[in-house]
DRENDO-222500 format. One record per residue: residue in one letter; x, y, z of N, C-alpha, C, CB in turn. Coordinates in steps of 0.1 Angstrom, whole numbers, plus 5000, padded with zeros to 4 digits. Glycine has a CB too. Layout:
<drenmars>
aXYZXYZXYZXYZ ...
</drenmars>
This chain:
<drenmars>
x472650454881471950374891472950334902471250254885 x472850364913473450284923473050214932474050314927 x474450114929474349954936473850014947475849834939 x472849944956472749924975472649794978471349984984 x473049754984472449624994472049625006473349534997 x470749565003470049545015470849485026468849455011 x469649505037470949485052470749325058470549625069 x469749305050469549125054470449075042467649045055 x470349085030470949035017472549035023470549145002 x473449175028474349175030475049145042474549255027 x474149095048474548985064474548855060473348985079 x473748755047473948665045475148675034472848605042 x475548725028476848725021477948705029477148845015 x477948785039479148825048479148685053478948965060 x478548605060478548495065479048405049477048465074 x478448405039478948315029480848345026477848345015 x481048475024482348525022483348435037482148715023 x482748445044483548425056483748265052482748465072 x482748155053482847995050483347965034481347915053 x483448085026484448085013485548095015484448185004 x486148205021487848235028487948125038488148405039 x487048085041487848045054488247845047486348075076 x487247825037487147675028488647715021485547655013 x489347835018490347825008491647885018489847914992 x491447865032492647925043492948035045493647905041 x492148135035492548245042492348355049492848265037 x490748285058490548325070491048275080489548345072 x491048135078492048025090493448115095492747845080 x494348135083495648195088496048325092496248195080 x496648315103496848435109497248515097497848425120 x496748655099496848765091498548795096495548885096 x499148855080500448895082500548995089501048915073 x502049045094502249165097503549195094501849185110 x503849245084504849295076505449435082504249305061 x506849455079507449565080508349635069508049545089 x507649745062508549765050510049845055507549855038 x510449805046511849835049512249925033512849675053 x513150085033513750115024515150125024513250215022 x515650115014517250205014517450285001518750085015 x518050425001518450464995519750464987518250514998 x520250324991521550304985521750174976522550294996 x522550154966522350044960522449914962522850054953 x523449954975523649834981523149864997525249784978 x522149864999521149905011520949775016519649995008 x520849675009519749595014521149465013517949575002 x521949475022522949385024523149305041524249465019 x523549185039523749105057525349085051522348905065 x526249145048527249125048528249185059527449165038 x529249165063529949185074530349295073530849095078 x529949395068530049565068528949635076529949615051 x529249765080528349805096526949835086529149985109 x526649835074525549815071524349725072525749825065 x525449615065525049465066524949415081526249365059 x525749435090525249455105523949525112526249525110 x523749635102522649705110521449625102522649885109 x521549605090520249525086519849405088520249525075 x521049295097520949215103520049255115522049185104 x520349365123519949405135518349445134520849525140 x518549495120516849565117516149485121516349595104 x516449315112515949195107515349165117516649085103 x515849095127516049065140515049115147517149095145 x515249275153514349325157512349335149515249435159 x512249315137511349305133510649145138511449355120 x511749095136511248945146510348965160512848865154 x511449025169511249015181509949085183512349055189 x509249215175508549245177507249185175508849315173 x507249105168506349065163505749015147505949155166 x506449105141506449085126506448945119507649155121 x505848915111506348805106507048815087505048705109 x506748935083507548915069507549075067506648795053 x509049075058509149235058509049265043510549305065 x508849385039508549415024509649505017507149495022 x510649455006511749555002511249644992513049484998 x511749794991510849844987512249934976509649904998 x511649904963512849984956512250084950513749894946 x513250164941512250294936512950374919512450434953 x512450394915512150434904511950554903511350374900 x512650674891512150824890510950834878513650924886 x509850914876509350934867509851094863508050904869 x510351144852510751254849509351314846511851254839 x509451414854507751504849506851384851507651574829 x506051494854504351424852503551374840503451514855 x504251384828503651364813504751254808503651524803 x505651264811506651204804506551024801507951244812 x507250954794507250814792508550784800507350754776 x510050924810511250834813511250784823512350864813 x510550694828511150584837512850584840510750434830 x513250574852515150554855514850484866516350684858 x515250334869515450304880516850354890515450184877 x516250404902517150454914518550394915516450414926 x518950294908520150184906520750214895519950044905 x521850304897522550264879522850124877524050344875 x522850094861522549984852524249944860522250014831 x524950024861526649894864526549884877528549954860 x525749874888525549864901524249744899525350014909 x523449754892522349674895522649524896521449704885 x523749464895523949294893524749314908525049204876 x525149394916525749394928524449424940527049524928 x523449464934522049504941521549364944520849614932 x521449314928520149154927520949084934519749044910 x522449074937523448954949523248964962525048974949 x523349134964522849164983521649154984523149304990 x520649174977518949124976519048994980518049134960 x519648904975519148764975519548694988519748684962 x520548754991521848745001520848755018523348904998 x519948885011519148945023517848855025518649105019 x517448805013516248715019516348595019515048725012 x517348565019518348435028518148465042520248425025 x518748565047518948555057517648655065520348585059 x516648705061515148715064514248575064514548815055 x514748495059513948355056514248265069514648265041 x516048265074516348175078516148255094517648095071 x515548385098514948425108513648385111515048545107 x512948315100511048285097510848405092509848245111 x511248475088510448585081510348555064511348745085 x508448605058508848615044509148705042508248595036 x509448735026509848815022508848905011510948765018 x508649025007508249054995508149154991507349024992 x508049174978508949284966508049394964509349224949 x508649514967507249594960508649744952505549674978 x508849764940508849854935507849944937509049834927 x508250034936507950174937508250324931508050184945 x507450434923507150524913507350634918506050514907 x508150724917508550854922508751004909509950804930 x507751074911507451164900509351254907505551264901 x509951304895510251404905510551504887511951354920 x511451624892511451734879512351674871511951894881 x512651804860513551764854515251754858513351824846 x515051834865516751814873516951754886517651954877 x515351644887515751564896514951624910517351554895 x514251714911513351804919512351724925512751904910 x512051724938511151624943510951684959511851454942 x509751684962508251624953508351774946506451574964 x508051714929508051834923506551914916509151804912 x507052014920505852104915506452194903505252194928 x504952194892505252244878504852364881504652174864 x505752464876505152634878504552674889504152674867 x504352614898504152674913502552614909504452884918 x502152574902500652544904500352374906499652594891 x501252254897500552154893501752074904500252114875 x500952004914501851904922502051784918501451884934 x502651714909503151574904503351484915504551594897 x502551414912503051284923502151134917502551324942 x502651024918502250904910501150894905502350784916 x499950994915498350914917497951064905497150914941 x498351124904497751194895498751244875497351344906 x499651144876500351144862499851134847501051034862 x500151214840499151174832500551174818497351294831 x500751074814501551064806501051084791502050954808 x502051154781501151194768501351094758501551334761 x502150964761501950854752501750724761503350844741 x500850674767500650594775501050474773499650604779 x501050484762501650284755502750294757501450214737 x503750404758505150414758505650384772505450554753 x504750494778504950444793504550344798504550514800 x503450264798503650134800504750054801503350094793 x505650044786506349994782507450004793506350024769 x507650124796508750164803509050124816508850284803 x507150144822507250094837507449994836506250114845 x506949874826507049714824509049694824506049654804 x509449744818510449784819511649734833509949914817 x511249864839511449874851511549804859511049924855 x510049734859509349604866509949494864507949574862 x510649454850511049364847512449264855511149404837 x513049364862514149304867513949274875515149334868 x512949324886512749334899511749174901511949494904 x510849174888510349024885510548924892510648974874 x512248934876512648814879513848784894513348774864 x514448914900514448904913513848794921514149004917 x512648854922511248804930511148674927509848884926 x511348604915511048444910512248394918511148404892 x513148424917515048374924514348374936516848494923 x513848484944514148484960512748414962514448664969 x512048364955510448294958509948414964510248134969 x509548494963508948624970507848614973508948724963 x506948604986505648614985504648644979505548654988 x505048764983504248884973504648984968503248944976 x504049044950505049124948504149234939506349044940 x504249304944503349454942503349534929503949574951 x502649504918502749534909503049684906501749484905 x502149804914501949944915501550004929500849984905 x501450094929500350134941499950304941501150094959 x498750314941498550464941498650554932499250514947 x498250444918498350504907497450544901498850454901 x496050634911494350624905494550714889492750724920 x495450714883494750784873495150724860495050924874 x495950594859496350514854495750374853497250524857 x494950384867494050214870492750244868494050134888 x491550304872490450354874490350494866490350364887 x491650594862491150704858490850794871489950684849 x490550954864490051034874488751074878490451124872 x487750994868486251014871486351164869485650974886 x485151194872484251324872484751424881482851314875 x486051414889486751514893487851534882487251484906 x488051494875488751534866488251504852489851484869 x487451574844486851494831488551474823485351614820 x488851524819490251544811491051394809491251654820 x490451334824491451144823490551104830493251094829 x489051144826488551044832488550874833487651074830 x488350864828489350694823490550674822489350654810 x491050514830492350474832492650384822492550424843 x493750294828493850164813494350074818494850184799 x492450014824493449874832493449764821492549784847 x493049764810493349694802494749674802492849724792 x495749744803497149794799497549704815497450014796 x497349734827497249634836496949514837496849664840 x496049464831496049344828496749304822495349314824 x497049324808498149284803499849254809498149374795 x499749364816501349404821500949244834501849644830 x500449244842500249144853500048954844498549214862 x499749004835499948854827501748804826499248874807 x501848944819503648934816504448894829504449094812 x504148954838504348954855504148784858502849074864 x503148714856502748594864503548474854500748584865 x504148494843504548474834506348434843504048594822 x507048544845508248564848508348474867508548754845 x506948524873507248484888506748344888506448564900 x505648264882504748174884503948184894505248074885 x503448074900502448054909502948094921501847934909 x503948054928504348134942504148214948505048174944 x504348324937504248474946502848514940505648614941 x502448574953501248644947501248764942500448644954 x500648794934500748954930499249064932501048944912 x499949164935499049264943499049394938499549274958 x498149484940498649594938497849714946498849604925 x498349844952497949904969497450014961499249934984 x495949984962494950084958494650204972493449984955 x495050294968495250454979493750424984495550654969 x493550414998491950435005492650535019490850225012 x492250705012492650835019491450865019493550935014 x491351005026490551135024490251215013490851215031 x490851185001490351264989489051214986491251254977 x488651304975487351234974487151224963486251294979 x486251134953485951164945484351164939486751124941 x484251214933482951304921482451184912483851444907 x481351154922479951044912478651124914479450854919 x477951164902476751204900476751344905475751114904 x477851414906477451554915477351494930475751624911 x477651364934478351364951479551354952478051254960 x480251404961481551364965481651244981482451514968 x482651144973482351054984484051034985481250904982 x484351044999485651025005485850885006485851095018 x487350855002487650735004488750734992486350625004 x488750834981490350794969490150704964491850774973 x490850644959491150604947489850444948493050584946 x490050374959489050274953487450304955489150134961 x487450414959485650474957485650454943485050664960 x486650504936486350494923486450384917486950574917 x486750324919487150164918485950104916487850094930 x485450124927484150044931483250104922483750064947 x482950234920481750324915482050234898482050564916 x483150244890483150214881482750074878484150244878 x483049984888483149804885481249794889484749674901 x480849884895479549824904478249934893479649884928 x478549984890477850124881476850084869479150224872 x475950054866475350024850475550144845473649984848 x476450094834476550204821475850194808477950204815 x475550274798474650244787476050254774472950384785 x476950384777477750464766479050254764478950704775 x479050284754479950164749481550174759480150184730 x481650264759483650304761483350314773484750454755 x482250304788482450334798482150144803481550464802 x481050114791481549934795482649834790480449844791 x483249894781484749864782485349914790485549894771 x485650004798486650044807486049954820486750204808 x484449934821484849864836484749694828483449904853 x484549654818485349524822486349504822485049434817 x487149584811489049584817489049574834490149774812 x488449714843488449714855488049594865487849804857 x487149564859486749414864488049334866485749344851 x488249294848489349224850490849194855489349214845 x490949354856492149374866491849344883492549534864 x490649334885490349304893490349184898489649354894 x490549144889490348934892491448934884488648804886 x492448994881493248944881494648944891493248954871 x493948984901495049044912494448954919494949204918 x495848864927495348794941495248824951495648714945 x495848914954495248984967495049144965496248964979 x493849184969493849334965494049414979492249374957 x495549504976496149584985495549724985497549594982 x496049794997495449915002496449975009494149905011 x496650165004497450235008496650275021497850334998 x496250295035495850335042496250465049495750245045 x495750595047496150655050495150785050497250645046 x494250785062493150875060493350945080491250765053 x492951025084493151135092491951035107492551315083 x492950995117491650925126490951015138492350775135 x491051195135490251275141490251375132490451315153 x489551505140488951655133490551735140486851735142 x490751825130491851905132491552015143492151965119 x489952035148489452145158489252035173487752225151 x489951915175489651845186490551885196489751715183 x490451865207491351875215491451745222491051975224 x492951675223493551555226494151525238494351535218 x493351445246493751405259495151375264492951305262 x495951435274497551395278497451235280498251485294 x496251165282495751065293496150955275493551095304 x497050815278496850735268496150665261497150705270 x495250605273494650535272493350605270494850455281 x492850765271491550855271491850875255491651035283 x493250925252493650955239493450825225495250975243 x493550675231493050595226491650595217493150545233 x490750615231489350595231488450705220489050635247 x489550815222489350955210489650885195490751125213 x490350865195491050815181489850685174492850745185 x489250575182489450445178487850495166489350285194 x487050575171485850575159485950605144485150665162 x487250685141487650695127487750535123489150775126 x489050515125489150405120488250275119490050375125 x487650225129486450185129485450195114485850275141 x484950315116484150365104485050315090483850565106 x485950355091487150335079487050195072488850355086 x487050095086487349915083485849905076487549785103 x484949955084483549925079483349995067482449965089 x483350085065483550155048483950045039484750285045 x485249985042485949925032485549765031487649945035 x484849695045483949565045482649595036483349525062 x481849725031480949765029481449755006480749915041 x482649835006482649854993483649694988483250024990 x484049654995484249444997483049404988483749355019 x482349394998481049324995480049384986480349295007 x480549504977479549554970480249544960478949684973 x481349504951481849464944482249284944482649554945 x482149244954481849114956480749094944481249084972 x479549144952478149094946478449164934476749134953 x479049214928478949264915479649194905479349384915 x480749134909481549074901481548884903482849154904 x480848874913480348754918481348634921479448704910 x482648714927483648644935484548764948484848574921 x484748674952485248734967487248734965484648584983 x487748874971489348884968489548864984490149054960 x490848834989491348905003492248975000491848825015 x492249075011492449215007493549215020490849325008 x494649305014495749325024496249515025497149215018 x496249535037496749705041497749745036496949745055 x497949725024499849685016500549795026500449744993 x499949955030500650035037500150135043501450065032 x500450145057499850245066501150295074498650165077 x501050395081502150465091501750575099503350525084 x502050615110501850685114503650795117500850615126 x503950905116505250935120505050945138505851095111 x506450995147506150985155506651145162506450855160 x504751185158505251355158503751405166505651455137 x503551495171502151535175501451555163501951665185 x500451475168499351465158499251405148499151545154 x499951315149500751225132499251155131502551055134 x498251155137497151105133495851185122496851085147 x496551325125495851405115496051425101495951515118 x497151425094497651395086498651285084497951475084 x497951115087499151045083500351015075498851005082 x499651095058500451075047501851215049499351085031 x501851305057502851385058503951325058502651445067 x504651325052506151255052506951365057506751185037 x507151455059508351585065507851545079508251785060 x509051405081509151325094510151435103510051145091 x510751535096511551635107510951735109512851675102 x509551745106508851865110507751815122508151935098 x507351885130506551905139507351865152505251845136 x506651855162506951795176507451675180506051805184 x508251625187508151465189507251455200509651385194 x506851335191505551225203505251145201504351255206 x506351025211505650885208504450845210506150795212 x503550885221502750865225501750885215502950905234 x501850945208500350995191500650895185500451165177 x501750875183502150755175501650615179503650755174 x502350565194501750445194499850465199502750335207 x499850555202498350605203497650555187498350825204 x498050605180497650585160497550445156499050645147 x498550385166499050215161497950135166500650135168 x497650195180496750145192495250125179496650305209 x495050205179493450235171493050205157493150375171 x494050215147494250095137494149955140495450095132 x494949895150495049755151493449715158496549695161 x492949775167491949775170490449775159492149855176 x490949825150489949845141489849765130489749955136 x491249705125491849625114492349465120493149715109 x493149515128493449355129492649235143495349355131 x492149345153491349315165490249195158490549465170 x489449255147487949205143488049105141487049265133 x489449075132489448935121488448965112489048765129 x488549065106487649055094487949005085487349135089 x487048885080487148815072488048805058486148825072 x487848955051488948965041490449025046488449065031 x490449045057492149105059492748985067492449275070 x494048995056495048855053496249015056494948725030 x496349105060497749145074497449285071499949095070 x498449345074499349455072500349475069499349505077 x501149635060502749685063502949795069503549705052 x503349785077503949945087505049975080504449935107 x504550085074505550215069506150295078504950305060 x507850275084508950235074510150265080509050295060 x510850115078512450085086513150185073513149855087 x513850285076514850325067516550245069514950495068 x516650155064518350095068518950115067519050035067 x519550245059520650325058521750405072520050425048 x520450425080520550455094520450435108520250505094 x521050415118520550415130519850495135521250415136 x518350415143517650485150517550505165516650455147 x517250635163516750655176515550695183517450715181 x515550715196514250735203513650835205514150705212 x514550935194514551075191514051085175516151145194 x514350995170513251025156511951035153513350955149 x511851165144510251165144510051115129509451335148 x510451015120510350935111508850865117511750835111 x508550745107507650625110508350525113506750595100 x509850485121509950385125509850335137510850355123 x509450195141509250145153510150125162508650055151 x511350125160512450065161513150185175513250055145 x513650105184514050205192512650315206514850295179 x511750285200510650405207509350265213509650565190 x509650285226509350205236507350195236510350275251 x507150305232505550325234505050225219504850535232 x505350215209505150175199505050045198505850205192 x506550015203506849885204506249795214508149885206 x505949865223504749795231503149775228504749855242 x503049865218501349825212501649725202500249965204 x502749715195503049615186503149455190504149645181 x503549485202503949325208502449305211505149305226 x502049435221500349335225499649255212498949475231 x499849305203498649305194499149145181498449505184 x500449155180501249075173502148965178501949165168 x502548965190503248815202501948745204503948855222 
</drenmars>
């Protein structure tokens, strides 16, 4: 059976949701606007008087001036194979107490700019000799959202693991917010009926691990975790409905089930669901048709773009409030990550990361930024408490020649950012 809501029933909600958020501040407060920031080095994330620590000073700074108000550090982790339980954090173990000193060092001096700060590890499948993005026998593409590990309690254990240091990091630096996962639909929700084989996830096992979590940070930081809302689709009743990983989310938590193990799995889901304070989103779905033709004209080019997204915000106000009424409390919800690269067409495939392939063009790019903010942060919709623009790399100087996702240096960008964010 599926949930609908009527269109008068779901116009008086929306108005109740709004004098809910707005009774507990967090429609009152300006929505964030975060900048994630990576490094690939152990000691990446330093303001020390070395031309690193200089440039990440400079980064800082500039995410100020733009606009930004808190940036997100983002560390990373290998998963060996797609089945496996080995977790390796990206830091060898005799470097890691020289990492947690320039971490802390760094959100000192992001703090004392007004910027917050906050933590998000992050899960990287790659082969066995370290191969990435790795593909098994030329057929099976490994990557976080589709893992299926063959002892899952083990892996748990491991990712908890992992998680663990970065924790108690996060408690030392008072961290905002601190990202439990992201993009992990086949571990949170399962794969549904596009995949019978895992159809079922283990948020139970989530819950758990986010207890351990709130345990080590306390009340401060909030904890989150960035549910993928792309163009994949997935498989209820013989439809396919686009939108990834929280369609399924939603289909599971909002669904009457009769079979016993499918209403255990959504009240675990449920309760991972309330037990998250703010529920994040990977944003990264295509804002035209690949057979369009795209105006030289900026502002024409705008106007092309802004109906995706649009449709996108409203999709996601739509499956809000249909899990709202299902679970009969209201979350705010944050864009943990979106990007556009700055390449022609970066709007067609956002998630493309081979930032050194295609054409340069800032103009698609702040074109992409233009029509998101418009559709996301323009409305003030009620549940969105910010965004993160993916991604300052700090290891390097930029320029106005990179076709990466950074803002930094590329004058068209940086000017839809100020309008929308000064």
């Amino acid at each position: 059976m599926k949930f609908v809501i009527p269109a008068m029933l779901r116009s008086v909600l929306m108005v109740f949701i709004t004098v809910f958020l707005s009774a507990y501040g967090w429609a009152q407060a300006k929505p964030t606007a975060a900048l994630h920031l990576m490094t690939y080095q152990s000691w990446g994330f330093t303001v020390d008087s070395s031309p690193q620590g200089e440039r990440v000073r400079r980064i800082l700074q500039s995410a100020k001036d733009l606009g930004f108000t808190s940036v997100i550090l983002n560390f990373r982790a290998h998963m060996i194979t797609g089945v496996s339980s080995d977790i390796r954090p990206a830091v060898p173990v005799n470097e890691q107490a020289m990492e947690e000193k320039l971490v802390l060092q760094t959100v000192a001096y992001a703090k004392s700019l007004g910027l917050t700060v906050s933590f998000r590890p992050i899960l990287l499948v790659v082969g066995p000799k370290g191969e990435f993005p790795y593909v098994e026998n030329k057929k099976i593409y490994w990557w976080h959202g589709n893992i299926k590990p063959k002892n899952p309690n083990a892996w748990f254990a491991s990712y908890f693991k992992y998680h663990e240091r970065y924790l108690k990091l996060a408690a030392k630096a008072e961290a905002e917010m601190y990202s439990i996962g992201a993009e992990m639909n086949s571990m949170t929700s399962g794969l549904g009926d596009r995949e019978p084989s895992w159809r079922l996830g283990f948020p139970a096992k989530w819950v758990e691990m986010i207890g351990k979590a709130r345990e080590i940070l306390g009340s401060r930081t909030k904890i989150t975790y960035g549910i993928n809302y792309t163009d994949q689709y997935v498989e209820i009743g013989g439809q396919k409905i686009v939108g990834g990983e929280i369609e399924q989310w939603k289909f599971y938590m909002t669904e009457t089930f009769t079979k016993p193990v499918n209403q255990k799995h959504q009240q675990d889901l449920q309760a991972l669901w309330n037990s998250l304070d703010v529920i994040g989103f990977d944003y990264y779905r295509a804002l035209a048709s690949q057979n369009e033709k795209f105006s030289s004209d900026y502002v024409t080019l705008v106007r092309q773009l802004e109906s995706r997204p649009q449709s996108h915000a409203s999709q996601l106000d739509t499956v809000l409030t249909e899990i709202a009424l299902a679970l009969g409390s209201e979350k705010p919800a944050f864009i943990q990550e979106v990007g556009y690269s700055s390449t022609e067409n970066c709007f067609l495939e956002p998630a493309a990361y081979e930032s050194n392939k295609g054409k340069l063009n800032l103009l698609h790019q702040a074109a992409a930024w233009e029509a998101f903010l418009k559709a996301y942060w323009a409305p003030q919709w009620p549940w969105m408490t910010g965004f993160g623009m993916w991604q300052v790399l700090v290891d390097e100087d930029t320029s106005a020649t990179d076709k990466g996702f950074t803002p930094l240096q590329k004058q068209p960008i940086q000017g839809v950012l100020q309008k929308y964010l000064l």
